[in-house]
PyMOL Python script that loads the backbone (N, CA, C, O; Angstrom):
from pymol import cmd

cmd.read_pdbstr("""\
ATOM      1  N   UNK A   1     121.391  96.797  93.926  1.00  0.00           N
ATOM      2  CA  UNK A   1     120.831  95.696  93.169  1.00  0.00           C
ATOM      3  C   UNK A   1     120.632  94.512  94.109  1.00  0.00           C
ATOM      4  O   UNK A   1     121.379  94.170  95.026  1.00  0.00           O
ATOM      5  N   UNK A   2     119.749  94.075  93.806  1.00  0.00           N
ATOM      6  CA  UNK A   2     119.291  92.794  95.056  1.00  0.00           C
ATOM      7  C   UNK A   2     118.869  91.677  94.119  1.00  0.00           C
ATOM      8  O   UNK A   2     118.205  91.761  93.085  1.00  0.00           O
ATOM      9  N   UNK A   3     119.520  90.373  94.837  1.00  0.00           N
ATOM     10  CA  UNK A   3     118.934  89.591  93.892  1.00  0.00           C
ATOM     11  C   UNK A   3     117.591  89.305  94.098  1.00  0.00           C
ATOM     12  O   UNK A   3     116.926  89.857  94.975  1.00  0.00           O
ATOM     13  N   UNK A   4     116.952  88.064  92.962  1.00  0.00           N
ATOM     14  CA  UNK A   4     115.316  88.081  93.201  1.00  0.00           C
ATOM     15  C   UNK A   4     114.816  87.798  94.013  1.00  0.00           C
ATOM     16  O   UNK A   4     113.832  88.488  94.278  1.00  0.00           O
ATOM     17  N   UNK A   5     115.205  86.358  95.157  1.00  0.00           N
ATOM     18  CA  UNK A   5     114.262  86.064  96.310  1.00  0.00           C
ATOM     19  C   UNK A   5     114.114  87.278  97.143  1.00  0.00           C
ATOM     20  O   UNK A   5     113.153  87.671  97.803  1.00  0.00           O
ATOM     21  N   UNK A   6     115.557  87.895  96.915  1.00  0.00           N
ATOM     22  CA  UNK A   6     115.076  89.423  98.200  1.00  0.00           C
ATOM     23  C   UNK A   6     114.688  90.518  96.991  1.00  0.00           C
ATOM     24  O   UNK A   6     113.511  90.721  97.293  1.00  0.00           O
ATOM     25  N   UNK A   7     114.760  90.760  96.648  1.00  0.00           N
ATOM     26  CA  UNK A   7     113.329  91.497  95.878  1.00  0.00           C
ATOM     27  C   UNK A   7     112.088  90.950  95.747  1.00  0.00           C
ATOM     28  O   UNK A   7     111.280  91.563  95.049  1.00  0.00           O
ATOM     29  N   UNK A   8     111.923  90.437  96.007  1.00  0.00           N
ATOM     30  CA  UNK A   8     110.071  89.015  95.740  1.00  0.00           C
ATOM     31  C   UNK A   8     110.292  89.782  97.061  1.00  0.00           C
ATOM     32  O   UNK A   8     110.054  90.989  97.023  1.00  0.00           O
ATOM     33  N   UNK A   9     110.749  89.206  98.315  1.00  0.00           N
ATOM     34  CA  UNK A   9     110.840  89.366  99.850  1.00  0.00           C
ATOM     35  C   UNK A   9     110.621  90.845 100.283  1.00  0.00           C
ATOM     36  O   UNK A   9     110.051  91.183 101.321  1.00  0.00           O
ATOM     37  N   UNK A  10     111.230  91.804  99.211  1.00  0.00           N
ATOM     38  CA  UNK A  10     110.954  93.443  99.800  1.00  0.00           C
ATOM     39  C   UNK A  10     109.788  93.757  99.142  1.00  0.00           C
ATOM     40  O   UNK A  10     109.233  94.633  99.806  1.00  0.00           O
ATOM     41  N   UNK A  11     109.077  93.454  98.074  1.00  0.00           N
ATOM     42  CA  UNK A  11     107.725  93.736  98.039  1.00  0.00           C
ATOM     43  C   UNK A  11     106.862  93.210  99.091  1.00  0.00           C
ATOM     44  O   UNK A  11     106.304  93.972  99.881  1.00  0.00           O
ATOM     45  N   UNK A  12     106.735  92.037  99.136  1.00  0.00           N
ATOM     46  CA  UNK A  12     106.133  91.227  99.958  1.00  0.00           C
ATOM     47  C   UNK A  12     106.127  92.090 101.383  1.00  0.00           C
ATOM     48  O   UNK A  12     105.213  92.739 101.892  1.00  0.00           O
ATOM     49  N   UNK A  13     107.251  91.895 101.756  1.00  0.00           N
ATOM     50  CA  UNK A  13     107.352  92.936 103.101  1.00  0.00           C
ATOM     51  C   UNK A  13     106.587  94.854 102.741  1.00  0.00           C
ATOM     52  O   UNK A  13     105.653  95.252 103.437  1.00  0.00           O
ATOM     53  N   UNK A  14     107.018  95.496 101.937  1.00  0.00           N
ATOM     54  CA  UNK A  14     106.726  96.517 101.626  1.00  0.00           C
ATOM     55  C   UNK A  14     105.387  96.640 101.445  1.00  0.00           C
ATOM     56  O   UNK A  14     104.967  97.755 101.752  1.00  0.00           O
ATOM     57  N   UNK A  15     104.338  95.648 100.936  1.00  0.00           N
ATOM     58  CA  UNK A  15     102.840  95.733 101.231  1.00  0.00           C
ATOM     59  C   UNK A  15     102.381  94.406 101.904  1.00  0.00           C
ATOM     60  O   UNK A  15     101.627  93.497 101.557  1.00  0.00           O
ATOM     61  N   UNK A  16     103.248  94.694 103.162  1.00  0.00           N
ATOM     62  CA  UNK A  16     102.229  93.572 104.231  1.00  0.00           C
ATOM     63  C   UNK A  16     101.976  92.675 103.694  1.00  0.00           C
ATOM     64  O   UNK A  16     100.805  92.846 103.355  1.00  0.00           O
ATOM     65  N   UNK A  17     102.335  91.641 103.310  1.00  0.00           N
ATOM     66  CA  UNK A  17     101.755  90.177 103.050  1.00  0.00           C
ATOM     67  C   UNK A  17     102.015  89.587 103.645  1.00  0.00           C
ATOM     68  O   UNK A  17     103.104  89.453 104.204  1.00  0.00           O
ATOM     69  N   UNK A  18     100.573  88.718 103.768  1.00  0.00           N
ATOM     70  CA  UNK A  18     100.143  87.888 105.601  1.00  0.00           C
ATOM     71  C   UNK A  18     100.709  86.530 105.093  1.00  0.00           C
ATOM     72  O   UNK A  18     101.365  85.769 105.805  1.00  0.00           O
ATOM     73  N   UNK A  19     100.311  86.243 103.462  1.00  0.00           N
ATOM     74  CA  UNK A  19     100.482  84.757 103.323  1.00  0.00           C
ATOM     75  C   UNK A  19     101.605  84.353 102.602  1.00  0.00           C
ATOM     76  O   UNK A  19     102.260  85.347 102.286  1.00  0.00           O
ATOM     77  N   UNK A  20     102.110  83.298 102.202  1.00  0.00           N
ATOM     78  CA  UNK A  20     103.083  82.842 101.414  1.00  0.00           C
ATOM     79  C   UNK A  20     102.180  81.247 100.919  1.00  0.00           C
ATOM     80  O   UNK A  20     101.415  80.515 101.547  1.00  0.00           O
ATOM     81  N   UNK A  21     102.605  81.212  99.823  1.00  0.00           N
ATOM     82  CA  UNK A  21     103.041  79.506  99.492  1.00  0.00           C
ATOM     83  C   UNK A  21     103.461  79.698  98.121  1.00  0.00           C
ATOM     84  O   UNK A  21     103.463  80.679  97.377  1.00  0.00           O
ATOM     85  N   UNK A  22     103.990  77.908  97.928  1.00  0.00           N
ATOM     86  CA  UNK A  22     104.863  77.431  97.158  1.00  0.00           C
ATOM     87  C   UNK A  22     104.710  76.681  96.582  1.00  0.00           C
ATOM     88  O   UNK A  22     105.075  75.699  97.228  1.00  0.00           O
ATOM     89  N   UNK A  23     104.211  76.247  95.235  1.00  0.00           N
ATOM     90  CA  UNK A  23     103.965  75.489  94.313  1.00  0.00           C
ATOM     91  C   UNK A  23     105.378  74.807  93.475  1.00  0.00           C
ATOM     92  O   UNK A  23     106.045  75.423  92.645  1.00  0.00           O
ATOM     93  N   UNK A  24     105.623  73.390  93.931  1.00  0.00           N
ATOM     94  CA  UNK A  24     107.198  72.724  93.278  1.00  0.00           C
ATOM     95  C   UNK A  24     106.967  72.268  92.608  1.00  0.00           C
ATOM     96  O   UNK A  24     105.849  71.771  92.738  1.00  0.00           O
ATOM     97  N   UNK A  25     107.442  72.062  91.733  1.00  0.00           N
ATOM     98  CA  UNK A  25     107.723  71.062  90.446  1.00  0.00           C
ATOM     99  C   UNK A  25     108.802  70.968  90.617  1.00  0.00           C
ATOM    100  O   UNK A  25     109.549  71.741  91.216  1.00  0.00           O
ATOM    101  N   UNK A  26     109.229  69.133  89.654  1.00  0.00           N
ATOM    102  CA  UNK A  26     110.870  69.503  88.962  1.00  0.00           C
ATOM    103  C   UNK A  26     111.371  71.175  88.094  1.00  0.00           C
ATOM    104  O   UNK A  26     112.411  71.833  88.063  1.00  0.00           O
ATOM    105  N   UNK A  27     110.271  71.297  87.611  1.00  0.00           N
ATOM    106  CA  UNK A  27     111.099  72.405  87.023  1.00  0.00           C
ATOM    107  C   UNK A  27     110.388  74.050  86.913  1.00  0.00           C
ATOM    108  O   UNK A  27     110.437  74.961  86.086  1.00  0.00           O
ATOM    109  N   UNK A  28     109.820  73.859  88.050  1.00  0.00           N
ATOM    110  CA  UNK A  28     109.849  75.443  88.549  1.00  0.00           C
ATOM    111  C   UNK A  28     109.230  74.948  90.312  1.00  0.00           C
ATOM    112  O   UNK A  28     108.760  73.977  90.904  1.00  0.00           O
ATOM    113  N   UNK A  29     109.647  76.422  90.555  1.00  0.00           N
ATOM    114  CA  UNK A  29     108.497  76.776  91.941  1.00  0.00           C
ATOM    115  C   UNK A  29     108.211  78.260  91.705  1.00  0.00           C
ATOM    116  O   UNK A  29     108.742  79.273  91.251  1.00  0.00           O
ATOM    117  N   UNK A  30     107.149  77.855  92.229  1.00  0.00           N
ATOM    118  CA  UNK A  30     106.063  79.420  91.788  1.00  0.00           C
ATOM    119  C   UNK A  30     105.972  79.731  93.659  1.00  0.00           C
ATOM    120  O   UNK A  30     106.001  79.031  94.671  1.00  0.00           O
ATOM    121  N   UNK A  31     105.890  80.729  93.439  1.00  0.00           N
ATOM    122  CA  UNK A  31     106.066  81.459  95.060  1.00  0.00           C
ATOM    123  C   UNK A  31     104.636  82.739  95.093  1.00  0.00           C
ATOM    124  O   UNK A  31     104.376  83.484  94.147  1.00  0.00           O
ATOM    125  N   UNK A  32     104.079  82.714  96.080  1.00  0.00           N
ATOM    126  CA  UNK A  32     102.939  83.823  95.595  1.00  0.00           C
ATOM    127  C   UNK A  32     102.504  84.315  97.399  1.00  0.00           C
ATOM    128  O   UNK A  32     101.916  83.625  98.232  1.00  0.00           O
ATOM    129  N   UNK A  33     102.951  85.479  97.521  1.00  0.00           N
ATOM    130  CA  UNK A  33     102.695  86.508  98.287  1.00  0.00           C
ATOM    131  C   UNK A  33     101.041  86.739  98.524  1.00  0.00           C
ATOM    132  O   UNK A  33     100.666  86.920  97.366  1.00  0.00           O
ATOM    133  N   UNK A  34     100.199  86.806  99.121  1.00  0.00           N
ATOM    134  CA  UNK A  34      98.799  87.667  99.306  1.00  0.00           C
ATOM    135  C   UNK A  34      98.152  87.660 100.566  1.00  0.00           C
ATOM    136  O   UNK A  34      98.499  86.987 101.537  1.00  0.00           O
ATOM    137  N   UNK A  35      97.210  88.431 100.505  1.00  0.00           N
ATOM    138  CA  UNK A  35      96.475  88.964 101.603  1.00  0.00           C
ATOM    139  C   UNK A  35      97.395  89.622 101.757  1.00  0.00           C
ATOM    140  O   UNK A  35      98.061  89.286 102.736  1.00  0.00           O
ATOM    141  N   UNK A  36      97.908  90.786 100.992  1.00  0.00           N
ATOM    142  CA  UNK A  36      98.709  92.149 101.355  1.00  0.00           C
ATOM    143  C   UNK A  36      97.904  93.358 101.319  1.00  0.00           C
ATOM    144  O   UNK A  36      96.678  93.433 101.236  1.00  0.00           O
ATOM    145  N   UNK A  37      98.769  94.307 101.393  1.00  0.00           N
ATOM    146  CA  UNK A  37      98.031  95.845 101.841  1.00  0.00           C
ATOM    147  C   UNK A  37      97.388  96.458 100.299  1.00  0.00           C
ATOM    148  O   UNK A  37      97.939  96.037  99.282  1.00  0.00           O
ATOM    149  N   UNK A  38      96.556  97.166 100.191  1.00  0.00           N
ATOM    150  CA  UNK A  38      96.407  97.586  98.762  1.00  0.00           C
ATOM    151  C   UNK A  38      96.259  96.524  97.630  1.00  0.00           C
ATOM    152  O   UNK A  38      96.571  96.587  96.441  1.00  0.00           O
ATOM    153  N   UNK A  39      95.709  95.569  98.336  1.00  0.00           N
ATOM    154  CA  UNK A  39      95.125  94.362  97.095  1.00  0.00           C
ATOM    155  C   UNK A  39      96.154  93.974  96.294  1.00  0.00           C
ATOM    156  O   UNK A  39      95.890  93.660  95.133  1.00  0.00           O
ATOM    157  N   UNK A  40      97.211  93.935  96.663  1.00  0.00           N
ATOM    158  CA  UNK A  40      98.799  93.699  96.020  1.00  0.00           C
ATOM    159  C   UNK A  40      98.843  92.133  95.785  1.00  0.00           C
ATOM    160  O   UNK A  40      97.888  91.659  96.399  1.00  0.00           O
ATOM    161  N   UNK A  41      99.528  91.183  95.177  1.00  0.00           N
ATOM    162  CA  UNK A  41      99.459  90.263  95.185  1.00  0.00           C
ATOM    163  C   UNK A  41     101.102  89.927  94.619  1.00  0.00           C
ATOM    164  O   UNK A  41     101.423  90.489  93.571  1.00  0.00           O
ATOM    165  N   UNK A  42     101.952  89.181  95.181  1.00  0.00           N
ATOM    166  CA  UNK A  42     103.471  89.534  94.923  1.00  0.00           C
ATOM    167  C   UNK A  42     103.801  88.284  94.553  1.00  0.00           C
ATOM    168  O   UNK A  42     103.850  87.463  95.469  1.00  0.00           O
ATOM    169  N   UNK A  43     104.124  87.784  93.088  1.00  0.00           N
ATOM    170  CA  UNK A  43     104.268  85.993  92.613  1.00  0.00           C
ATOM    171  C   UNK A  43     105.868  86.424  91.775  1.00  0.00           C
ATOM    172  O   UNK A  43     106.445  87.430  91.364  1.00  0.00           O
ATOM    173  N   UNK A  44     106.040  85.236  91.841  1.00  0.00           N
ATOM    174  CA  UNK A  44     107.249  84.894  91.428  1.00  0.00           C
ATOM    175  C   UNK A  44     107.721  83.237  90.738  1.00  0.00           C
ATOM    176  O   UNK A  44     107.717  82.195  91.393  1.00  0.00           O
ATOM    177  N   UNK A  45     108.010  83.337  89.627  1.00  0.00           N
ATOM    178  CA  UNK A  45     108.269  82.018  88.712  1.00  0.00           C
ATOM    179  C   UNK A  45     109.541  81.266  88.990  1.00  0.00           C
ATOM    180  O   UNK A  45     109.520  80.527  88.005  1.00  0.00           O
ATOM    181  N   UNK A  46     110.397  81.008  89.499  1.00  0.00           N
ATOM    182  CA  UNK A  46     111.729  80.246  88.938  1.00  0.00           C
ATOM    183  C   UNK A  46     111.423  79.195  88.620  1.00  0.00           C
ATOM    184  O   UNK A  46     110.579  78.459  89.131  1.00  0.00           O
ATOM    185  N   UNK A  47     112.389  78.943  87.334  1.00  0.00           N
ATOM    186  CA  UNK A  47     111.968  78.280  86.134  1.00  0.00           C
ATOM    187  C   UNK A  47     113.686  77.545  86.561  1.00  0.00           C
ATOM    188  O   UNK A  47     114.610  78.350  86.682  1.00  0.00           O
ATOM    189  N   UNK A  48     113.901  76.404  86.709  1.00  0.00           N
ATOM    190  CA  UNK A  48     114.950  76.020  87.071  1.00  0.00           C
ATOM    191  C   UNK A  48     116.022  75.586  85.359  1.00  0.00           C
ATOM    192  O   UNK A  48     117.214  75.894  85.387  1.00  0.00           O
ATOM    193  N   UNK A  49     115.666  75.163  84.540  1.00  0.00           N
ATOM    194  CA  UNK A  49     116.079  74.926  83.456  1.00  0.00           C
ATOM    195  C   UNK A  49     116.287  76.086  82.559  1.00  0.00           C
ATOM    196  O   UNK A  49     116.905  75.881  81.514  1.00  0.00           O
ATOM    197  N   UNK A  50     115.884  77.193  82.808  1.00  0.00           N
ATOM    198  CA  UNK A  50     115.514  78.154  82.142  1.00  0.00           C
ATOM    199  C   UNK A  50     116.515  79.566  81.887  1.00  0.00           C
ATOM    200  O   UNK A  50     116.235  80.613  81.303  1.00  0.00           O
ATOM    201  N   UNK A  51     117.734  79.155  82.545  1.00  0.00           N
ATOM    202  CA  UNK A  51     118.553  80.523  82.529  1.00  0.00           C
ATOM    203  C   UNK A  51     117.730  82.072  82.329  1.00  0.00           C
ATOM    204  O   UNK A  51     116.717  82.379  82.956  1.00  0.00           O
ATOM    205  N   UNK A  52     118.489  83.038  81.207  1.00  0.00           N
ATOM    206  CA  UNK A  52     118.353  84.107  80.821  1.00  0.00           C
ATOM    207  C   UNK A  52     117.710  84.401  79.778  1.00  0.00           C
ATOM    208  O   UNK A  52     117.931  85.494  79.256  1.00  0.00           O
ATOM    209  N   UNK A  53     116.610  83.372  79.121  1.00  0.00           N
ATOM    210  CA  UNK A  53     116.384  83.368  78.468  1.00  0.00           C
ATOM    211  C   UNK A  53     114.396  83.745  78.682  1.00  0.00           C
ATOM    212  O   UNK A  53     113.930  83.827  79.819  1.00  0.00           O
ATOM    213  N   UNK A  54     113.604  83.904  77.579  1.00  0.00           N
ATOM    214  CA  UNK A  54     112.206  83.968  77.948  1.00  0.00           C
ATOM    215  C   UNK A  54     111.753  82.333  77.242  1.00  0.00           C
ATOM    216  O   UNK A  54     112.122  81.826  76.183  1.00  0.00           O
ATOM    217  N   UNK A  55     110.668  81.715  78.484  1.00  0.00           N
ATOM    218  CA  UNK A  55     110.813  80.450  78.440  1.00  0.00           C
ATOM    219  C   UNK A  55     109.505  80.624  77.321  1.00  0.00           C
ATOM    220  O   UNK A  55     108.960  81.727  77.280  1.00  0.00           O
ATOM    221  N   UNK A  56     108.981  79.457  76.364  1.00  0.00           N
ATOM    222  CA  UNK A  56     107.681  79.625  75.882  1.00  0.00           C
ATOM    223  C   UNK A  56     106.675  79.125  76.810  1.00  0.00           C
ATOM    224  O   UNK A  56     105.640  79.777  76.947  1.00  0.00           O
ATOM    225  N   UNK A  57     106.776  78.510  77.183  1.00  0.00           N
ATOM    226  CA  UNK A  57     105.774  77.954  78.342  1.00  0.00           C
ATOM    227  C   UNK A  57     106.005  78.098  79.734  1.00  0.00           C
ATOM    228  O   UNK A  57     107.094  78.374  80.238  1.00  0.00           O
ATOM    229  N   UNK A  58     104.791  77.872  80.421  1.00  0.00           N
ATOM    230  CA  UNK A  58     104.786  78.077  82.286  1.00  0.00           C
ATOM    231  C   UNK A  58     104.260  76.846  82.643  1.00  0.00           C
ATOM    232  O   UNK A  58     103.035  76.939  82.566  1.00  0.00           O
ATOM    233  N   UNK A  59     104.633  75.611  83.038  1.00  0.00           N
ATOM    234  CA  UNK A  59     103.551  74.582  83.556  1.00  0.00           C
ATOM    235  C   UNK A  59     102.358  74.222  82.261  1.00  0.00           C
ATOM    236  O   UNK A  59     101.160  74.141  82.535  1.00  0.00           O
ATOM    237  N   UNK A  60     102.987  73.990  80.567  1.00  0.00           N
ATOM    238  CA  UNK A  60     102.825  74.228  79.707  1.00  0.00           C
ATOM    239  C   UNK A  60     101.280  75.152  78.865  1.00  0.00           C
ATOM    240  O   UNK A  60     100.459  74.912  77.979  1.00  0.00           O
ATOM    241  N   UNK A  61     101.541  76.043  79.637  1.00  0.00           N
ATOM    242  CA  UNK A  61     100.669  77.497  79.065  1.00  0.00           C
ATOM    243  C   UNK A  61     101.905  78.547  78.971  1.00  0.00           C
ATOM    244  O   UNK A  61     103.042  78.616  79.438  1.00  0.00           O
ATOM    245  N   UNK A  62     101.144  79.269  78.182  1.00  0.00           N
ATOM    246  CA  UNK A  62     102.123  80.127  77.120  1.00  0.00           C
ATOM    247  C   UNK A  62     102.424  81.423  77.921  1.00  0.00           C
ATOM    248  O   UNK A  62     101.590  82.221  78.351  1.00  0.00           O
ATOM    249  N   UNK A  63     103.563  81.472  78.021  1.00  0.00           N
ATOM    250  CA  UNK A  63     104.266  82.778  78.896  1.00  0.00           C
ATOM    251  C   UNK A  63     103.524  84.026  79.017  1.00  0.00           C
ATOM    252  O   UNK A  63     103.462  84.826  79.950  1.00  0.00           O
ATOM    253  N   UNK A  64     102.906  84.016  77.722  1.00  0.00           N
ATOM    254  CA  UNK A  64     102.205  85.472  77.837  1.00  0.00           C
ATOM    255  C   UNK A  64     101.229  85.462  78.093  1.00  0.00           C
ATOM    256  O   UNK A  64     100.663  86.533  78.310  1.00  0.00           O
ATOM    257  N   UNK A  65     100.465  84.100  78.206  1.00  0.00           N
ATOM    258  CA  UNK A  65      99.284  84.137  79.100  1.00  0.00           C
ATOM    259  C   UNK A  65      99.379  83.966  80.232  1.00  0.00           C
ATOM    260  O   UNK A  65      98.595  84.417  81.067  1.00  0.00           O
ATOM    261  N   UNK A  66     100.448  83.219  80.481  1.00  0.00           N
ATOM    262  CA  UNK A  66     100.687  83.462  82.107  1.00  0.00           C
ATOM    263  C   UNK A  66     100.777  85.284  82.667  1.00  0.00           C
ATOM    264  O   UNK A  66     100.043  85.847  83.478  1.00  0.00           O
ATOM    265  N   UNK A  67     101.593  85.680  82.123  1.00  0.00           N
ATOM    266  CA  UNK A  67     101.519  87.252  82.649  1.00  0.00           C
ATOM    267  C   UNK A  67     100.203  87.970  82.799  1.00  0.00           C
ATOM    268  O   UNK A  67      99.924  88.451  83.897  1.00  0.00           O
ATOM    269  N   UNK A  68      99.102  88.119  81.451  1.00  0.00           N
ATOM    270  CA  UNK A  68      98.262  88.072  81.280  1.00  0.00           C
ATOM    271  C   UNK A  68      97.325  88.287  82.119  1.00  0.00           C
ATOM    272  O   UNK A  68      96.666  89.305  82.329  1.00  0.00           O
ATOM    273  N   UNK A  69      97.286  86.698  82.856  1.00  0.00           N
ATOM    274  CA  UNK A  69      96.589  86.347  83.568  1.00  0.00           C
ATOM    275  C   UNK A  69      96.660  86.819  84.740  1.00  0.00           C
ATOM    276  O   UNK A  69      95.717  86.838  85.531  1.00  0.00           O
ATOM    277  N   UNK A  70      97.898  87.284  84.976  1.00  0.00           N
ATOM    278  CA  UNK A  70      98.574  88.234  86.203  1.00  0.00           C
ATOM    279  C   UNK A  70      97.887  89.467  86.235  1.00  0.00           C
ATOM    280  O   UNK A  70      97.079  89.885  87.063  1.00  0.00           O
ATOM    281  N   UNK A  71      98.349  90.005  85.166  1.00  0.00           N
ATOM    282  CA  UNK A  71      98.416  91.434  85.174  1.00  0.00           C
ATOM    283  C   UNK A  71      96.747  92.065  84.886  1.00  0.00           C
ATOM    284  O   UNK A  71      96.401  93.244  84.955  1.00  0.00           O
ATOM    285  N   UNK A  72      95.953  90.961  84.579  1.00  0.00           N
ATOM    286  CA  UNK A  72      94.427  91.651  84.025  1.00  0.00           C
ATOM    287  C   UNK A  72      93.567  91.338  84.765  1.00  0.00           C
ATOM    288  O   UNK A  72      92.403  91.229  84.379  1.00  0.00           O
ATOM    289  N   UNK A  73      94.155  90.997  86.708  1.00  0.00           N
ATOM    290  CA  UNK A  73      93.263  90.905  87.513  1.00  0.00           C
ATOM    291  C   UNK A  73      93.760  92.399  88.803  1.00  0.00           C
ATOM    292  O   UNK A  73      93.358  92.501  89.961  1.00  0.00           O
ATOM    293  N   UNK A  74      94.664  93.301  88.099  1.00  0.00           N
ATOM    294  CA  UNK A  74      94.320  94.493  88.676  1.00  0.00           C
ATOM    295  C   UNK A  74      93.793  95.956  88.007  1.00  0.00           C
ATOM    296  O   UNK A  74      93.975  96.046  86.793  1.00  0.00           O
ATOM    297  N   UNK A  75      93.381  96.704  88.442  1.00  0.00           N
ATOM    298  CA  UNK A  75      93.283  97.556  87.546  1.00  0.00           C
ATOM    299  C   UNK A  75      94.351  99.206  88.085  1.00  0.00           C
ATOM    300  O   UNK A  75      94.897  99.347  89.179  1.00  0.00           O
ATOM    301  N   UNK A  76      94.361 100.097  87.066  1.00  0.00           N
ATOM    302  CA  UNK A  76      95.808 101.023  87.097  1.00  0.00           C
ATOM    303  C   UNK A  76      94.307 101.925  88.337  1.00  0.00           C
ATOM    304  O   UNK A  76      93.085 102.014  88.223  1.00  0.00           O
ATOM    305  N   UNK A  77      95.077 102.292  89.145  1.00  0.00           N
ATOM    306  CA  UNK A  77      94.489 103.659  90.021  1.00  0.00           C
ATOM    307  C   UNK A  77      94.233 104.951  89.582  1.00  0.00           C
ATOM    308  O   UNK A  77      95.346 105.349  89.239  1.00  0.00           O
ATOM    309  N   UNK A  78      93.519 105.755  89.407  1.00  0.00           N
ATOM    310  CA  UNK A  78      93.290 106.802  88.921  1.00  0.00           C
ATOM    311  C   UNK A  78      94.537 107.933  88.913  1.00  0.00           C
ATOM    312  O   UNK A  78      95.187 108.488  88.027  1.00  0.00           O
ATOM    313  N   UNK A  79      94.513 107.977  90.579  1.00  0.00           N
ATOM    314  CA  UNK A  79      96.063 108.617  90.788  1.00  0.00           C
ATOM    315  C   UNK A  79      96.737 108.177  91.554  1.00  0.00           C
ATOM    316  O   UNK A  79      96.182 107.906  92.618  1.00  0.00           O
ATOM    317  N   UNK A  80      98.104 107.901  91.456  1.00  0.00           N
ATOM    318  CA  UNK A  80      98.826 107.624  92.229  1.00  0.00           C
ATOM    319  C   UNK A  80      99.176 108.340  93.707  1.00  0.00           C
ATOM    320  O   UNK A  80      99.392 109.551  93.652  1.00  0.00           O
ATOM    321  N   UNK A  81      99.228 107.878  94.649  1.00  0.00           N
ATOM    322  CA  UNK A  81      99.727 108.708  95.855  1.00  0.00           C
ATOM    323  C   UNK A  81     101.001 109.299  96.053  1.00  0.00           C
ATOM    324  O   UNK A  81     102.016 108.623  95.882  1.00  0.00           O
ATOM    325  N   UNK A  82     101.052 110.423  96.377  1.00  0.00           N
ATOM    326  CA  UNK A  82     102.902 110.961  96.521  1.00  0.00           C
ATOM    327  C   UNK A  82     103.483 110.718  98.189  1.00  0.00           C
ATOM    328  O   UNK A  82     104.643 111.004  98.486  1.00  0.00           O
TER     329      UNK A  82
END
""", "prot")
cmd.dss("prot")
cmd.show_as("cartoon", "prot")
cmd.util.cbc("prot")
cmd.orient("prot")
């Protein structure tokens, strides 16, 4: 089990990503991995106020559009590689 910055950090590493940056606020930093291998793109939220909980908002847009917005700019591969 690894915590998150080194999990964010072993994807990132695991598909080559050239870039990093860091978006601060008081109450998050958004971290975002790209120009990686396989069009990968590796982001990450900490939400500093936010414990264990699911927050309703991101930078006040709605959590699930934040993902959303993530997740519906790749598409699934036909087949996976072994």
């Amino acid at each position: 089990m690894m915590d998150i910055p080194s999990l964010v950090q072993f994807w990132a590493d695991k598909y080559n990503c050239q870039n990093e940056s860091q978006t601060e606020s008081p109450d998050l930093l958004h971290i975002v991995h790209d120009s990686c291998d396989q069009n990968v793109r590796v982001e990450h939220y900490r939400l500093n106020e936010a414990r264990h909980w699911w927050p309703d908002n991101i930078n006040d847009v709605s959590t699930h559009q934040v993902i959303w917005s993530f997740l519906s700019e790749f598409s699934k591969p036909d087949a996976m590689p072994r």
